[in-house]
ZAKE-744862 format. One line per 8 residues: number of its first residue (from 1); for each residue x, y, z of N, C-alpha, C, O. Coordinates in nm, 4 decimals, padded with zeros to 6 digits. Atoms other than C-alpha are relative to their C-alpha. Example, Ala and Ser with C-alpha at 12.3 -4.5 7.8 and 13.67 -1.06 7.14 Angstrom:
<sekols>
1	00.0890,-00.1190,00.0000,01.2300,-00.4500,00.7800,00.0900,00.1200,00.0000,00.1936,00.1181,00.0665  -00.0820,-00.1190,-00.0060,01.3670,-00.1060,00.7140,-00.0770,00.1090,00.0730,-00.0261,00.2198,00.0899
</sekols>
This chain:
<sekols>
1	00.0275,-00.1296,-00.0600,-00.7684,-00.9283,-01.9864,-00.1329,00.0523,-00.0514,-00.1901,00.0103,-00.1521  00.1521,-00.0362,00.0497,-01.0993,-00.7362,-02.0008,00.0569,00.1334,-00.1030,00.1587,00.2025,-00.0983  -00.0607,-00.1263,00.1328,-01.0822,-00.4785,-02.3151,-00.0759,00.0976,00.0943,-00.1795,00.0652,00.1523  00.0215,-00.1622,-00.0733,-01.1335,-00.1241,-02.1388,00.0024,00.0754,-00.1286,-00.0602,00.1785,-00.1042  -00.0675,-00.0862,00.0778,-01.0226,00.0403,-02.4742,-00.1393,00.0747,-00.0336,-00.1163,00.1878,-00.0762  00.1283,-00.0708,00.0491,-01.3937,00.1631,-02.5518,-00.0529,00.1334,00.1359,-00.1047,00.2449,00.1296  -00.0076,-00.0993,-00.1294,-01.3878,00.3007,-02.1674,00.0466,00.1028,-00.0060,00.1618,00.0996,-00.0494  -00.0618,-00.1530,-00.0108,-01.3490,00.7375,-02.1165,00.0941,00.0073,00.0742,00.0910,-00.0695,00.1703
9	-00.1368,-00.0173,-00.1069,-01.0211,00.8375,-01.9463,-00.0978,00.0665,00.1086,-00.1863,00.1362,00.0589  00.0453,-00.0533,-00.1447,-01.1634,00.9496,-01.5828,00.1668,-00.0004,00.0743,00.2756,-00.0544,00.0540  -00.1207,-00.0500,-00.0888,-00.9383,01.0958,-01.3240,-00.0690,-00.0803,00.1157,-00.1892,-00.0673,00.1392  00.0096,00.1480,-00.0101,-00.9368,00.7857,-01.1287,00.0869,00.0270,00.2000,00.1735,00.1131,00.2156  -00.1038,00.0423,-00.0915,-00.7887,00.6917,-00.7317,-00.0568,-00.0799,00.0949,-00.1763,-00.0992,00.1177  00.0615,00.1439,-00.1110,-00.8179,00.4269,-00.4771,00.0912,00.0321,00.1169,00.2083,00.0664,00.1006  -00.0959,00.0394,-00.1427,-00.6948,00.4060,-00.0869,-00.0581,-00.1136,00.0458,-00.1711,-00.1591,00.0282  -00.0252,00.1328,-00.0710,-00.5853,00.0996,00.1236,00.0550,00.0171,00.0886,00.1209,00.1204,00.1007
17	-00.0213,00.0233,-00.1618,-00.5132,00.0153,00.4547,00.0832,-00.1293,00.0380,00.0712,-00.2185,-00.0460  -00.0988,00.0853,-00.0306,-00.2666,-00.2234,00.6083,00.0021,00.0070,00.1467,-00.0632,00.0956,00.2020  -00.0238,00.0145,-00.0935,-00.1553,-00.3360,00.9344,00.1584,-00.0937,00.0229,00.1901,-00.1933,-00.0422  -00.1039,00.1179,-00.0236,00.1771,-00.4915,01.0754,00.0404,-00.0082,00.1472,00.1140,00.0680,00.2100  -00.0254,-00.0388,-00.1642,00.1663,-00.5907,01.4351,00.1208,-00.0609,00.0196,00.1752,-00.1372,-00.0603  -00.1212,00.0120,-00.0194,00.4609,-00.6209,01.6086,00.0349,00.0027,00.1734,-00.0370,00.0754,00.2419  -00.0050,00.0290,-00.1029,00.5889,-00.7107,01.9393,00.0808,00.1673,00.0653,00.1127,00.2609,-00.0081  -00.0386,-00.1069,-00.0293,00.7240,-00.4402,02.1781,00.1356,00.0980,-00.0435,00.1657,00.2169,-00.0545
25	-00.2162,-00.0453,00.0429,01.1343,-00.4328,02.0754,00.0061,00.0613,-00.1019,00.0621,00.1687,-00.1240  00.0851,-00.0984,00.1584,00.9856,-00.3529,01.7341,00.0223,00.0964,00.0392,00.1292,00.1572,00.0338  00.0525,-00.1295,00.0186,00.8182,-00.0838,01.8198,00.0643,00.1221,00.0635,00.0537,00.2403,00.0308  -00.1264,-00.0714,-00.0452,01.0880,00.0453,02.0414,00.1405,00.0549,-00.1032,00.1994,00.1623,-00.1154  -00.1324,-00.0297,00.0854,01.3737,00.0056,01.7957,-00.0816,00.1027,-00.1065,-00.0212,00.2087,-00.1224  00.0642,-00.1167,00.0596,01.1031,00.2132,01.5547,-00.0264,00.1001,00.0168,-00.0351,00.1733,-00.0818  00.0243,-00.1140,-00.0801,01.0237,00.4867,01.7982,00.1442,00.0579,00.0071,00.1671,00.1722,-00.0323  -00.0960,-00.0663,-00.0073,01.3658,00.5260,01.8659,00.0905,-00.0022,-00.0851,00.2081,00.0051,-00.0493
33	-00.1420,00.0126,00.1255,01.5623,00.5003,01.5223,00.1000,-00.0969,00.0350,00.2136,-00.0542,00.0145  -00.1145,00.1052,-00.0195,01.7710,00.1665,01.6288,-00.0365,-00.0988,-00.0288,-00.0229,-00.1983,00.0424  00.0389,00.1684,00.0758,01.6082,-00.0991,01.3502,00.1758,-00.0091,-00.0559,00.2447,00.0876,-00.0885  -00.1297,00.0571,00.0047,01.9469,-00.2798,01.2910,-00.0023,00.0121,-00.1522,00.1106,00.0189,-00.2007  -00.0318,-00.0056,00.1948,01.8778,-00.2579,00.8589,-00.0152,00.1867,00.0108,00.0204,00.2431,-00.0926  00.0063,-00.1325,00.0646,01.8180,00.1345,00.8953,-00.1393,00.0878,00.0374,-00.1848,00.0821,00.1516  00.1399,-00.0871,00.0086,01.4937,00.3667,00.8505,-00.1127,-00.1177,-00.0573,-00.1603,-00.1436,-00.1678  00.1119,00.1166,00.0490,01.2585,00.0923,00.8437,-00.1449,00.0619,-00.0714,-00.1915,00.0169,-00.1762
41	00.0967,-00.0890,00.0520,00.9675,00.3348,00.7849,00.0080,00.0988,-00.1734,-00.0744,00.1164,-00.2631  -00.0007,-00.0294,00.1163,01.0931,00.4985,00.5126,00.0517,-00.0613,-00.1123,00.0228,-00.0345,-00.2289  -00.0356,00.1502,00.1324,01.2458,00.2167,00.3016,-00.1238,-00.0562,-00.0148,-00.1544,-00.0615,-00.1339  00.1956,00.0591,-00.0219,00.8659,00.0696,00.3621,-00.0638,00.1204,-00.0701,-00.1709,00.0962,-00.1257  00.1169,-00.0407,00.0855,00.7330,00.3593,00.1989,00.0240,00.0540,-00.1319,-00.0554,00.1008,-00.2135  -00.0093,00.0151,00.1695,00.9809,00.3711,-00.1107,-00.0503,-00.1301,-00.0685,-00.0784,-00.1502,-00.1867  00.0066,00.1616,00.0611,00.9204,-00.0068,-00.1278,-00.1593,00.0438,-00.0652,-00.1659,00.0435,-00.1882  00.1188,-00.0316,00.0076,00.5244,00.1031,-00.1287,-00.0484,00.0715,-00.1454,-00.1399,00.0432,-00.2227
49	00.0124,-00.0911,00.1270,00.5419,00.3458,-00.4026,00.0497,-00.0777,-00.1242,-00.0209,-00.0814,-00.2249  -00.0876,00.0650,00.1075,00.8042,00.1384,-00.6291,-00.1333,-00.1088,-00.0617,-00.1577,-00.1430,-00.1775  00.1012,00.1465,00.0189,00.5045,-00.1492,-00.5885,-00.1054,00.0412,-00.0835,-00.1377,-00.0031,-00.1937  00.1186,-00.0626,00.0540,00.2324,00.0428,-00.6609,-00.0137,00.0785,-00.1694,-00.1149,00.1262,-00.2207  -00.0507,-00.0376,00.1343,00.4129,00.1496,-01.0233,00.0359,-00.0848,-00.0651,00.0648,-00.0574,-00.1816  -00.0510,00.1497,00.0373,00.5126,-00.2175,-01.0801,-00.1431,-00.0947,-00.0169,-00.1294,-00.1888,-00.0951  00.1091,00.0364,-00.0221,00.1662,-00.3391,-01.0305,-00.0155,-00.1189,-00.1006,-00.0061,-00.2400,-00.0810  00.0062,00.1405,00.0563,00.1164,-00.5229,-01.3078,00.0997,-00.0814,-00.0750,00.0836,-00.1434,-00.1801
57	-00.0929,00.1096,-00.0096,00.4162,-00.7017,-01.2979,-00.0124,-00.1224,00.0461,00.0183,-00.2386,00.0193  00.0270,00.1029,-00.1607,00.3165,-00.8571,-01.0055,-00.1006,-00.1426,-00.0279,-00.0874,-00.2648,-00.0228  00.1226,00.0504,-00.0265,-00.0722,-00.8944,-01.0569,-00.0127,-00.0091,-00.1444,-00.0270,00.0943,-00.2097  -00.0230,00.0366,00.1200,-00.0563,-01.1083,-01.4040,-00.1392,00.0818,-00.0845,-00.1146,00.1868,-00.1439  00.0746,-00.1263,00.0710,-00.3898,-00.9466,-01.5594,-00.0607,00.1247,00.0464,-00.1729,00.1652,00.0163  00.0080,-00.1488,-00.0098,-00.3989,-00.6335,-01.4499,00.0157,00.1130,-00.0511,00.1338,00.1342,-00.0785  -00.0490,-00.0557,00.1541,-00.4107,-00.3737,-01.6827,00.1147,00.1343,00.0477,00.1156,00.2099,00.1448  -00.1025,-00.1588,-00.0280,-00.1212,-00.0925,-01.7023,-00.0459,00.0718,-00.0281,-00.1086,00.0904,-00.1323
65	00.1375,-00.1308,-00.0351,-00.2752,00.2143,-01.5531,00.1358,00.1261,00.0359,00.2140,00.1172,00.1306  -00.0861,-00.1086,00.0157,-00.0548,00.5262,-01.6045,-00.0060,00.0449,00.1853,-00.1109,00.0886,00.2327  00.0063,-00.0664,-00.1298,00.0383,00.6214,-01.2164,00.0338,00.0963,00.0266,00.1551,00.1066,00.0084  -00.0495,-00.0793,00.0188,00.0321,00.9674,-01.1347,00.0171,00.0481,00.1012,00.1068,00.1324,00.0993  -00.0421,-00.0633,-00.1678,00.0260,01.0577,-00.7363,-00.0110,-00.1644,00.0422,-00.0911,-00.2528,00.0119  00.0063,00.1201,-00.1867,00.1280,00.7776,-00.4234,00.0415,00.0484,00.0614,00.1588,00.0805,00.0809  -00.0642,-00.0306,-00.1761,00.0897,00.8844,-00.1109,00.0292,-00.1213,00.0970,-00.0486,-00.2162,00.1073  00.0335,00.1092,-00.1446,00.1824,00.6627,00.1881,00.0521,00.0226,00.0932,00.1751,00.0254,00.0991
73	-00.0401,-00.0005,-00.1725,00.2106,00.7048,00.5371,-00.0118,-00.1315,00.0918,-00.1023,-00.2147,00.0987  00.0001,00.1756,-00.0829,00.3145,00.4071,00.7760,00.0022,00.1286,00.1753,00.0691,00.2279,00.2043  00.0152,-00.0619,-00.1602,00.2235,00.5426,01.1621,00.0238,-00.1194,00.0953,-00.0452,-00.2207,00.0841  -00.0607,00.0830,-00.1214,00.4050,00.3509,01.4726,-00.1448,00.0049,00.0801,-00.1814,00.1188,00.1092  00.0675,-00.0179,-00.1312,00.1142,00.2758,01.7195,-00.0082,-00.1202,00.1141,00.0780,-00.2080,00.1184  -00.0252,00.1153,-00.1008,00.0432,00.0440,02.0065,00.0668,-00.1136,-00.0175,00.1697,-00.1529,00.0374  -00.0576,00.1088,00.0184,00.0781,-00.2443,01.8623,00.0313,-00.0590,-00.1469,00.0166,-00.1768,-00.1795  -00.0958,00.0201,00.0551,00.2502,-00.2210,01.5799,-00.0156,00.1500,-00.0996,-00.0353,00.2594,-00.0467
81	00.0268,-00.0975,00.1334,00.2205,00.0076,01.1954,-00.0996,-00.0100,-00.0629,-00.1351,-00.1229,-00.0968  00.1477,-00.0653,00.0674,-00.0821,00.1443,01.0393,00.0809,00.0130,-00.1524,00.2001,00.0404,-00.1663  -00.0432,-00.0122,00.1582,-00.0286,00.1499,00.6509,-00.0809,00.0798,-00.0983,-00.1631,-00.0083,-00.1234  00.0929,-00.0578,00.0260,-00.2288,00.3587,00.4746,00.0383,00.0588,-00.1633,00.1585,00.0848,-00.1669  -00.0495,-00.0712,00.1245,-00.1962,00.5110,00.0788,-00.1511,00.0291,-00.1094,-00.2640,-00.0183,-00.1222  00.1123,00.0047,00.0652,-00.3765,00.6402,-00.1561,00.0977,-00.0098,-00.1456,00.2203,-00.0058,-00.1553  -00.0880,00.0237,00.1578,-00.2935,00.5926,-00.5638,-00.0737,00.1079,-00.1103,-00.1934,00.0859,-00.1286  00.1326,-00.0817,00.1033,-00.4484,00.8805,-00.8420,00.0658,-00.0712,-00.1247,00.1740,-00.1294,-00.1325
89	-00.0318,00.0377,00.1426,-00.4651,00.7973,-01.2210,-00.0889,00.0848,-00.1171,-00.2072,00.0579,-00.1375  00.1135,00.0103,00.1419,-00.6206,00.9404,-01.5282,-00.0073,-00.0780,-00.1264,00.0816,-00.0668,-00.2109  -00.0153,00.1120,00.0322,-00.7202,00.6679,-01.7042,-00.1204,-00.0758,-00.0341,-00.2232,-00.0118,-00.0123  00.1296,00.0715,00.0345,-00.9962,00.3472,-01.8424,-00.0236,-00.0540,00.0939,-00.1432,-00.0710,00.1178  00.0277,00.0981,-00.0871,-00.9486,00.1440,-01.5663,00.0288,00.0203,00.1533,00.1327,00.0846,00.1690  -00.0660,-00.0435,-00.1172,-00.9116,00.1740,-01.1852,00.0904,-00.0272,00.0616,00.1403,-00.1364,00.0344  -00.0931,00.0620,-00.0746,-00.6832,00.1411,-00.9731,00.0373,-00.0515,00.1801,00.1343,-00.0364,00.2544  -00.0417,00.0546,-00.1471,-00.7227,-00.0219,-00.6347,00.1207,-00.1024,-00.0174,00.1828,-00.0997,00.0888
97	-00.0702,00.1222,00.0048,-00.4801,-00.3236,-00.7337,00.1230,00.0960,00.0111,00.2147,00.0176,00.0355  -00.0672,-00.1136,-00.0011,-00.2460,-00.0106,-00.7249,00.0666,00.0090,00.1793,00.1724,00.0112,00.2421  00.0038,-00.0628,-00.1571,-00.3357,00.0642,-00.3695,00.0140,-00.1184,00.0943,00.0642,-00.0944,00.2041  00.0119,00.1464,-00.0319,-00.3618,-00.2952,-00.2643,00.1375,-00.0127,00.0246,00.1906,-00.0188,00.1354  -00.0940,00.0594,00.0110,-00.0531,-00.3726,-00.4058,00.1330,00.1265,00.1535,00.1804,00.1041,00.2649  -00.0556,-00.0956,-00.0754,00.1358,-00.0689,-00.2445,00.0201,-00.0166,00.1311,00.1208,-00.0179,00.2020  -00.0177,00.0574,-00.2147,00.0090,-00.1606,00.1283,00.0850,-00.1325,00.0138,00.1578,-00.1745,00.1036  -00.0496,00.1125,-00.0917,00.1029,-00.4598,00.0987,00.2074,-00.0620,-00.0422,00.2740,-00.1574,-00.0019
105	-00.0966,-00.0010,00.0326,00.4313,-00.4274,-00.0527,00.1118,00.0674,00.1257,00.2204,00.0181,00.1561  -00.0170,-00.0799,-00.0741,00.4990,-00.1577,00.2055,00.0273,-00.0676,00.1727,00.1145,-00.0398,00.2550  00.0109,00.0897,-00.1046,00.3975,-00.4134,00.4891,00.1094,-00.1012,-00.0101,00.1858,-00.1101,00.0861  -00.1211,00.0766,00.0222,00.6455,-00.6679,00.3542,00.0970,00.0419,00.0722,00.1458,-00.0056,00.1747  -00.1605,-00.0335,-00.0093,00.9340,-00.4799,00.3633,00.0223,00.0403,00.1644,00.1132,00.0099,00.2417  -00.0317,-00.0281,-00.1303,00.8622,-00.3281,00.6777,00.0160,-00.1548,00.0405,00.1357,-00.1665,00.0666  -00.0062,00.1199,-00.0958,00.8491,-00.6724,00.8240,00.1878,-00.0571,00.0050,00.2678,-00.0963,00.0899  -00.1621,00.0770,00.0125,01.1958,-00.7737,00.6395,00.0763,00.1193,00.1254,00.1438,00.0771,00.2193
113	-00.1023,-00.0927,-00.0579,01.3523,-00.4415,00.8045,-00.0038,-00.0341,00.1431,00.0965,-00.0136,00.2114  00.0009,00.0445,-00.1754,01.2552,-00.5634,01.1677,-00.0220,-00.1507,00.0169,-00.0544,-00.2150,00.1168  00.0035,00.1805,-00.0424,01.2521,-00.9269,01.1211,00.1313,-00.0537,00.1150,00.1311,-00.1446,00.1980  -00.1645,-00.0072,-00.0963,01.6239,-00.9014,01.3050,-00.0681,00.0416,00.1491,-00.0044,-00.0186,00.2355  00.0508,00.0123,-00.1211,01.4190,-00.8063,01.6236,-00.1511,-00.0406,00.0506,-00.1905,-00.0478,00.1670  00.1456,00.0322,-00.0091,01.0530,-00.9022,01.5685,-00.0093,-00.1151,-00.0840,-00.0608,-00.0826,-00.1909  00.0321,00.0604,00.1336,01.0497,-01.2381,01.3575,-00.1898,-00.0325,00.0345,-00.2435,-00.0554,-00.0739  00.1515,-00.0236,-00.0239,00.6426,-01.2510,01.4909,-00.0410,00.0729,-00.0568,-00.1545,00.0774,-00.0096
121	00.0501,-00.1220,00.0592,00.5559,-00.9698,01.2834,-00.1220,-00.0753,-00.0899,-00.1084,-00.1674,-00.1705  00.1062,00.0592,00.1244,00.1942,-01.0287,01.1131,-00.0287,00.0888,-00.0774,-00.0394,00.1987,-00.0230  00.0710,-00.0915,00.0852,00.0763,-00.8510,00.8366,-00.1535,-00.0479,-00.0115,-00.1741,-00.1682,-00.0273  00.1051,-00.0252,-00.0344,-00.2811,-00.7920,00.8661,-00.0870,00.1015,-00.0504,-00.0304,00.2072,-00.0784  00.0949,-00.0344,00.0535,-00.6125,-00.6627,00.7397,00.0236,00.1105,-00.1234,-00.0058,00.2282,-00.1023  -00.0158,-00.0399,00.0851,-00.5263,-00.5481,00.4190,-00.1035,00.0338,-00.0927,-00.1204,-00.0679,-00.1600  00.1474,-00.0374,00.0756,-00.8517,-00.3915,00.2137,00.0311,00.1707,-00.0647,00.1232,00.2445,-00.0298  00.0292,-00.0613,00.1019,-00.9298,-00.1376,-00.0283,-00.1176,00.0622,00.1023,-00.2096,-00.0088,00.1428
129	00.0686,-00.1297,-00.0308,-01.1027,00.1880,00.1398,-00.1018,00.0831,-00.0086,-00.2032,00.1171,00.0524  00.1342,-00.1182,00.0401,-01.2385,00.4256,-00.0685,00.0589,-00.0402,-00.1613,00.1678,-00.0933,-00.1832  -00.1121,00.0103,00.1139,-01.1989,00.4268,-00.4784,-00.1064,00.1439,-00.0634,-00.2140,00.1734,-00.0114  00.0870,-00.1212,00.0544,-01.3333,00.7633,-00.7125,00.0075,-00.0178,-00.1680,00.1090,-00.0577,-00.2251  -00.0299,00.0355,00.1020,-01.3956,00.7392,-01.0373,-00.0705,-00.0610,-00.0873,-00.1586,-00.1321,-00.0389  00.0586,00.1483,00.0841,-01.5151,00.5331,-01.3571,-00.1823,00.0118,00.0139,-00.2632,00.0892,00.0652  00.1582,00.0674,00.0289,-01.8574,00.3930,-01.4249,-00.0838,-00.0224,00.1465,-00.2068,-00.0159,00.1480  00.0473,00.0554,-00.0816,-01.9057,00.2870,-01.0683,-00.0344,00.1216,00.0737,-00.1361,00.1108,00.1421
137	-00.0617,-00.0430,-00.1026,-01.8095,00.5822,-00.8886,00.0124,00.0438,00.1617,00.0397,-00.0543,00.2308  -00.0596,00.0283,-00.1066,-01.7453,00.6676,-00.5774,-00.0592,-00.0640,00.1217,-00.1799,-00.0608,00.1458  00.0422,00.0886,-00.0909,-01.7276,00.4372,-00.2635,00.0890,-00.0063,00.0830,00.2054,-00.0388,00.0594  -00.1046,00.0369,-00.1126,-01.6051,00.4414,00.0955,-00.0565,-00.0912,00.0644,-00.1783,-00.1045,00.0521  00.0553,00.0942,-00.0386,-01.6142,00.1374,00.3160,00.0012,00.0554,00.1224,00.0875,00.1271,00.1731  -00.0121,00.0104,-00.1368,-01.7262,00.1354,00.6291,00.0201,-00.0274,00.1049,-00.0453,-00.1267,00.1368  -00.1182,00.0805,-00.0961,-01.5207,00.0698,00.9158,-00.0838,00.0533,00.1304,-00.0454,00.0255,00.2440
</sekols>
C-alpha cells in the first residue's frame, strides 16, 4: 500500500456513473413494481451503499477511508438504469474506489433482482465523474 500517513485530512468525495441496459419486460416489471425478487431498485441501492463501506474488502490495496455520506440514485429510462452516487470522506486518501465500487455493486444486484425476466442485462460504462479534494483537487470529466 502507498503510506498516506504524512498526508492532511481533507474533506474528500468522488461520483460515478453506471449503466444497466435491459430489455423491455425489465423495464416494465420496474416501472410497474412486478420484479418477481421484490423492489429491485431499492435493494440495488442498499447493496450500493453496503459496497461502498466494504470497499476495501473487495479492492485488496485500497486504503480504509472513514465513509461519511452515500448517495445513490438508480433512474428507470429507455433502455434500461442510470446509476449514479456520490461518496464524501474526511480523510488522507480519496475515495473514488468508494464510488466505483458502489455503482458497480449497485449494478450487480440490480441485474441479480431481474435476471428472472431479463437474463441479457449488461452492465455498462462504469467511470468515475467528478472527485474534490486532496493534493490534486478538483476534477469533472467530460461527457
Amino acid at each position: 500500500m502507498v503510506d498516506v500517513s504524512g498526508k492532511q485530512v481533507t474533506a474528500r468525495s468522488a461520483s460515478a456513473r453506471g449503466r444497466v441496459l435491459l430489455g423491455p419486460r425489465a423495464l416494465a416489471a420496474l416501472r410497474e413494481g412486478t420484479v418477481p425478487k421484490g423492489d429491485a431498485l431499492g435493494v440495488a441501492r442498499i447493496a450500493g451503499i453496503q459496497a461502498a463501506k466494504r470497499t476495501p474488502d473487495l479492492v485488496p490495496l485500497c486504503h480504509p477511508v472513514a465513509v461519511h455520506a452515500v448517495e445513490v440514485d438508480l433512474e428507470v429510462v429507455d433502455d434500461g438504469v442510470e446509476i449514479a452516487a456520490t461518496v464524501r470522506t474526511a480523510d488522507r486518501t480519496g475515495i473514488e474506489m468508494e464510488a466505483l465500487t458502489c455503482v458497480s455493486v449497485a449494478a450487480l444486484t440490480l441485474v441479480d433482482m431481474v435476471k428472472a425476466v431479463d437474463r441479457l442485462a449488461v452492465i455498462t460504462d462504469v467511470r468515475v465523474t467528478a472527485k474534490s479534494g486532496g493534493r490534486s483537487g478538483d476534477w469533472v470529466r467530460e461527457e
